[in-house]
Structure formats: C-alpha cells, structure tokens
C-alpha positions as CSV (number, residue, x, y, z in Angstrom):
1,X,-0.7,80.0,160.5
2,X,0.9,82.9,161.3
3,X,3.4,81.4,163.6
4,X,3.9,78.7,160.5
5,X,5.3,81.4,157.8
6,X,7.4,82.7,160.9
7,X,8.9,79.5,161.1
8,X,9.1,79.3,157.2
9,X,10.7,82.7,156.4
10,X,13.5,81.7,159.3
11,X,14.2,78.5,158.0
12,X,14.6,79.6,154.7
13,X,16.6,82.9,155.8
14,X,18.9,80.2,157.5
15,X,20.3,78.7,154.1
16,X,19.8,81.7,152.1
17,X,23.2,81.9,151.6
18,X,24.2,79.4,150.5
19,X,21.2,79.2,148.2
20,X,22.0,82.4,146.5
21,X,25.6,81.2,145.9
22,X,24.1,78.0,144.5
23,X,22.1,80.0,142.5
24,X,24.7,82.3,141.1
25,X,26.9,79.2,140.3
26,X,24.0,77.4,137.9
27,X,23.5,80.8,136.3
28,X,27.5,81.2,135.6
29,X,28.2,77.8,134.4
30,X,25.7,77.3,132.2
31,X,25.8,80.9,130.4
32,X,29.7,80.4,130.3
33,X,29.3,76.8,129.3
34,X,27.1,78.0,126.4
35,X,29.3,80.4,125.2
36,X,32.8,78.2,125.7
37,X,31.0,75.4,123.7
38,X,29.5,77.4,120.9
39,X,32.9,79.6,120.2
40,X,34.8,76.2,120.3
41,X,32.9,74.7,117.9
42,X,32.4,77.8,115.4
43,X,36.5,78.0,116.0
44,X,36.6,74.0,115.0
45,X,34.6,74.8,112.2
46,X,36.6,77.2,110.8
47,X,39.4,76.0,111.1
48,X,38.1,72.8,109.3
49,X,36.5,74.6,106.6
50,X,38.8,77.0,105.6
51,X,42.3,75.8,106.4
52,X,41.2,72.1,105.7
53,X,39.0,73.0,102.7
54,X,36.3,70.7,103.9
55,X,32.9,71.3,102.0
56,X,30.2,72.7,104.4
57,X,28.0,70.0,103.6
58,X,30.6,67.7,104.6
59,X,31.6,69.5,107.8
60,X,27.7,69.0,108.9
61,X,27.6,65.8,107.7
62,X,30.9,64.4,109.5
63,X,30.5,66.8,112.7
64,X,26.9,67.5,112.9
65,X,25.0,70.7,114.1
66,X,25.1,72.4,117.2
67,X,22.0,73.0,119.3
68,X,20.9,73.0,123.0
69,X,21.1,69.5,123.0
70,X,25.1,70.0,123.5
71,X,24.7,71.9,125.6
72,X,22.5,70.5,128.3
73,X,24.3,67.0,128.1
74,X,27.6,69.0,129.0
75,X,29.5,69.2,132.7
76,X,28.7,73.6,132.1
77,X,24.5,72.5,132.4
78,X,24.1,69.1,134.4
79,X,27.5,69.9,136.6
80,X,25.1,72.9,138.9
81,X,22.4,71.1,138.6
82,X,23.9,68.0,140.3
83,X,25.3,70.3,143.2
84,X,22.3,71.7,144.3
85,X,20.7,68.2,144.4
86,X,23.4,66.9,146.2
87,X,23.2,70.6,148.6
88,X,19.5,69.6,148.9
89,X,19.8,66.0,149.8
90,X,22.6,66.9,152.4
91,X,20.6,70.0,153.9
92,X,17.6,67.2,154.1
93,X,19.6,66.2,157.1
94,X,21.1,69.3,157.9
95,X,18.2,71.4,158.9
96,X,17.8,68.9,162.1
97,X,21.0,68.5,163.3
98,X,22.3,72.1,163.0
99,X,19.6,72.5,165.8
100,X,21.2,70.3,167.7
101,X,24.6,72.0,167.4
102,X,26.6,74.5,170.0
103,X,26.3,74.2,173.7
104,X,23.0,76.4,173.9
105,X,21.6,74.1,171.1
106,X,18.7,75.6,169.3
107,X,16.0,72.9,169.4
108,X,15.3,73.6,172.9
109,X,14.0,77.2,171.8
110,X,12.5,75.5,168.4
111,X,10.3,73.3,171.0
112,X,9.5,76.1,173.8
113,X,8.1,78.5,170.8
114,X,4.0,78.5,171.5
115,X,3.2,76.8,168.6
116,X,2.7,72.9,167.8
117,X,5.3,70.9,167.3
118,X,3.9,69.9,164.0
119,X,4.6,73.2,162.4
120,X,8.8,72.9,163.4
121,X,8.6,69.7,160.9
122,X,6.0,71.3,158.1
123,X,8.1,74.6,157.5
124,X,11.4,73.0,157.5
125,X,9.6,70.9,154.9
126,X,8.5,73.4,153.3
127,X,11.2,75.9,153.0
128,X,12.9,73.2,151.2
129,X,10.1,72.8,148.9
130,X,10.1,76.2,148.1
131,X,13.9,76.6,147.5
132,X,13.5,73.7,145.4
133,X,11.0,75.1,142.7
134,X,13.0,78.7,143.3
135,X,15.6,76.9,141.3
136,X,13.5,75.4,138.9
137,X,12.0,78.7,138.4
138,X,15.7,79.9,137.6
139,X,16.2,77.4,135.3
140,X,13.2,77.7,132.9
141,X,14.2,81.6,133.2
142,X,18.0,80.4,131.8
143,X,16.9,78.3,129.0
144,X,15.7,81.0,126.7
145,X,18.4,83.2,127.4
146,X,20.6,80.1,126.7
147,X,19.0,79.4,123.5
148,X,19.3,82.9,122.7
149,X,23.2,83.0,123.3
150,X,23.8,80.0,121.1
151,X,21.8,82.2,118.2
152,X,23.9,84.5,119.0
153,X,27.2,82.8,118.5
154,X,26.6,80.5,115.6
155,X,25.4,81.1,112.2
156,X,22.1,79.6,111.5
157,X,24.0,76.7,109.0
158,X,25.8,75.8,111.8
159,X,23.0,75.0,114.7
160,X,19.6,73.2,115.3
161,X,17.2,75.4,116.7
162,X,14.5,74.2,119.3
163,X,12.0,75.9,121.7
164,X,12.3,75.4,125.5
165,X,9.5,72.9,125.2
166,X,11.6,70.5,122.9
167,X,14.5,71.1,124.8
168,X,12.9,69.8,128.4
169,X,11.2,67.0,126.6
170,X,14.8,65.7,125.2
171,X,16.5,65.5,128.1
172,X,15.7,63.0,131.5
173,X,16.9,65.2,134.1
174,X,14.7,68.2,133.0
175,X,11.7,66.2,132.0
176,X,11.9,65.4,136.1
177,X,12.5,68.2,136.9
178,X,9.9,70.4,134.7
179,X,7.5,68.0,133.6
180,X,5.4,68.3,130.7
181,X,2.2,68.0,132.3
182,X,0.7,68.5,135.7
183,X,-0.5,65.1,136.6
184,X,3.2,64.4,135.9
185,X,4.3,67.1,138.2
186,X,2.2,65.7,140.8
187,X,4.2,62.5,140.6
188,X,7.5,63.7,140.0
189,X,7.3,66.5,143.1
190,X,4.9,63.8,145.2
191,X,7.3,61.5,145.1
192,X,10.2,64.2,146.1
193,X,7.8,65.2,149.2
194,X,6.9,61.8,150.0
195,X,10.9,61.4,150.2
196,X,11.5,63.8,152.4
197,X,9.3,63.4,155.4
198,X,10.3,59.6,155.1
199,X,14.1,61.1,156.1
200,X,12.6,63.5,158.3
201,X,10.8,60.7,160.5
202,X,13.9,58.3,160.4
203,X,16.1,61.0,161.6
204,X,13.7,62.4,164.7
205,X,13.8,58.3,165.4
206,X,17.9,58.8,165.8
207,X,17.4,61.5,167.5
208,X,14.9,60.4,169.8
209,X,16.5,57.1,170.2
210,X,20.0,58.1,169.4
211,X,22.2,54.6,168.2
212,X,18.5,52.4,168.4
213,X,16.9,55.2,166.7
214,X,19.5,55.2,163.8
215,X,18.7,51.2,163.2
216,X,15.2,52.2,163.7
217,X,15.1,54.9,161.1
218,X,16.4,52.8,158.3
219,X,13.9,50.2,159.5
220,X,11.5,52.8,158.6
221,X,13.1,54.3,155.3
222,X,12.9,50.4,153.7
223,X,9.4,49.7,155.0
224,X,7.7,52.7,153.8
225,X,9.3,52.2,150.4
226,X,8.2,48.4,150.7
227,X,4.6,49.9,151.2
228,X,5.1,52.7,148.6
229,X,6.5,50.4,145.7
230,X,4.2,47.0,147.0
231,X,2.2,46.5,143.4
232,X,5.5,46.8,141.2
233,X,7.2,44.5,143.7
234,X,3.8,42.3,143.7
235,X,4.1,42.1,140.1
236,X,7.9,41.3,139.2
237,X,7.6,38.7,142.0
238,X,4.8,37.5,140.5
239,X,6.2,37.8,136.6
240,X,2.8,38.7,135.5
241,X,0.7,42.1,135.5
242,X,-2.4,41.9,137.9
243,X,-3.1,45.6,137.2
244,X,-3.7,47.8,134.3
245,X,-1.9,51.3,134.2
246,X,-4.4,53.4,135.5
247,X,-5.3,51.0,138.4
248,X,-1.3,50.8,138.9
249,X,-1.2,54.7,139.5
250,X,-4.3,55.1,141.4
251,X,-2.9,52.9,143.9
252,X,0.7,54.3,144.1
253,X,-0.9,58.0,144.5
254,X,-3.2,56.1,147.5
255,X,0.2,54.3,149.0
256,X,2.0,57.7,148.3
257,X,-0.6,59.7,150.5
258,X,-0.6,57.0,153.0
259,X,3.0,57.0,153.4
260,X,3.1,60.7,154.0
261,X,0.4,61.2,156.4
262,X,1.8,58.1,158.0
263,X,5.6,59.5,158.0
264,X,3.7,62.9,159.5
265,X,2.0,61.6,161.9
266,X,5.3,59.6,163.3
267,X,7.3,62.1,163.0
268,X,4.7,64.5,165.3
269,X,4.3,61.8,167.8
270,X,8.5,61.7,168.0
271,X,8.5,65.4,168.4
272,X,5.9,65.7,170.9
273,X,7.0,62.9,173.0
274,X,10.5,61.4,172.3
275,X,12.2,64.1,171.2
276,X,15.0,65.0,173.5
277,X,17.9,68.2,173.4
C-alpha cells in the first residue's frame, strides 16, 4: 500500500503543472466571464433605458433578466471546462507513453520497482481520478463566488437569483459532472472509471503488440462497450422493452463491474507478461 501512494503522489506530481495552470485558467475565465457579461449587460441596459427611454418593464420584458444561467451557457464557463476534459482525455493516453519516451525510457524502471505490476496501472488510474474530482471540487468552490459577483454587479431588478443547487440542476454538463444524488454519482463517475481502464487495456495491447496490438485494442474498446451497453442494444434491436428500469440498471451496474475487473485483469496479465520497453 505503501509503495501504491508512492506511485500515486509521483504520478500526480508529474502533471501537476499543468493541472495547476488548468486550474488557474477555469478560475480566471469564468470570474472574468462573470464580470464581462454582467457589466455588458447593465451597460446595454442603460443605455436602453435611459438614452432609448424604454420602460423598465419593457426592457425585462423584451431582453429578459440576467442570472447564472447566462452565465454558465457562455464560452467564459463551458470554454475551461472543455479544456481540461479534453487535457484529461489526451493525458488518458499520455501517462503511458511518456514512459516510453527518451532513450533511457522510464518504463523499464516503472517495471523493476519491487512492487506488482498491478499497482503501476491502479495509481496512474487513480491519480487521474483524483485530479478529476480536484477540479470538481474547484468548481462547486467557484459557483457561489460567481453567484455572488453577479449580485454584485447588477441591481436586483435586473437579475434572477438561484442557489448553487438550481444552478447544477439547469445545466447538462454540471448535472454530469456534480450530480444531484449519489446513486447518480456512482453512474456518472462509474462509467468515467469504467472508461478509462477500457483505454488503459487497449493501449498496454499496442504496446505489447505494437501495430497488431493497436487493431487489437480497438477490438477491445468496441467489445467491452458491446458487453457494457448489450440490454439497450438488446432492446432497440428488438423494438420492444424486455426490462423494467430498475432491472435495466441493475444489470448495467453488474456489466459495468464486469467490464472493469475484466479490463483489470487484462491489462495486469499485459503488464506482467507482454509488456515490452
């Protein structure tokens, strides 16, 4: 175990700095965002109201109110949030084949360390993991503050005022990515670690098997969603609904723990045996 946090703090001290500059970007753009929206459309207002002589009744009416709403459907809020998902998704892949890298590659003192093989794979898992719900931690610590800066900068005719709770629930990407309940988060962040040891086991097949291992590894990305999504597929080839919802979910979270023992297991074997510097 102790060897296993080893292996986690390293990894994680690895991308920590890009991670922080990911961090400080979100954190930026979405405070700026907040304030560049609401002084442009106090400014707007103004200008409509009093050089325009528009009724303020009317000005709501035609232009509406202002609230968080704005603000998190804005390029300021999803713009960060859609870099460090694309940061994640490429350091998926990253985290293996930096190792891999230089002319004394790394890998070959990853697998001499005197610990299993299995615990290289389950902290580079899990160091993403936790960088992952570090950001979400940042982002329910922004929202407030956010909500409080649009207080700040437009009267209370002017804006629609909602708690943090109201906010998530009205917008996709946060519902996914701070659920509202925690049978939900178990899905949502399941699925997400289900994901990513189905991409660690197809790239440990390319690069045990180098070109074949490539064609192998996509083999093994459709056929463990094929297994992971079987009773919806069952069910729109069949046009009909064999299941009720609760027998539905029961058997994805059985296929979902399946997958990811099976995807571990695979991807131990491959290290243990096939895995080559």
């Amino acid at each position: 175990m102790k060897r296993y946090l080893k292996l986690v703090n390293f990894e994680i001290g690895r991308f920590m700095k890009i991670y922080l500059v990911l961090i400080g970007i979100t954190i930026l753009s979405q405070l700026i965002g907040v304030i560049v929206m609401a002084k442009n459309y106090v400014a707007n207002a103004n200008e409509v109201i009093f050089v325009d002589s528009l009724p303020l009744e009317q000005f709501i009416e035609q232009y509406g109110e202002m609230g968080m709403m704005d603000v998190v459907g804005s390029i300021w809020f999803i713009g960060p949030i859609a870099l460090c998902a694309a940061a994640f998704i490429f350091y998926i892949f990253f985290i293996w084949y930096r190792d891999w890298v230089g002319k004394n590659t790394f890998i070959y003192r990853l697998l001499m360390l005197p610990t299993s093989r299995l615990n290289i794979l389950l902290s580079k898992a899990t160091a993403i993991f936790i960088m992952v719900f570090g950001l979400v931690s940042v982002q329910l610590i922004l929202l407030p503050i956010e909500s409080m800066l649009l207080k700040w900068n437009v009267p209370f005719d002017f804006r629609i005022d909602m708690t943090v709770s109201e906010i998530i629930n009205n917008n996709s990407y946060l519902f996914i990515l701070i659920p509202d309940s925690f049978i939900q988060f178990i899905i949502n962040y399941g699925i997400g670690f289900m994901v990513v040891f189905i991409l660690f086991t197809a790239i440990l097949f390319e690069r045990s098997f180098r070109w074949k291992g490539a064609l192998l590894g996509i083999i093994y990305c459709a056929i463990a969603s094929i297994i992971f999504l079987a009773p919806l597929i069952y069910e729109i080839g069949f046009e009909a609904s064999f299941f009720y919802t609760e027998e539905i979910f029961v058997i994805e979270i059985i296929l979902g723990i399946l997958v990811t023992a099976m995807s571990i297991w695979l991807s131990k074997l491959l290290l243990n045996k096939k895995v080559t510097v």
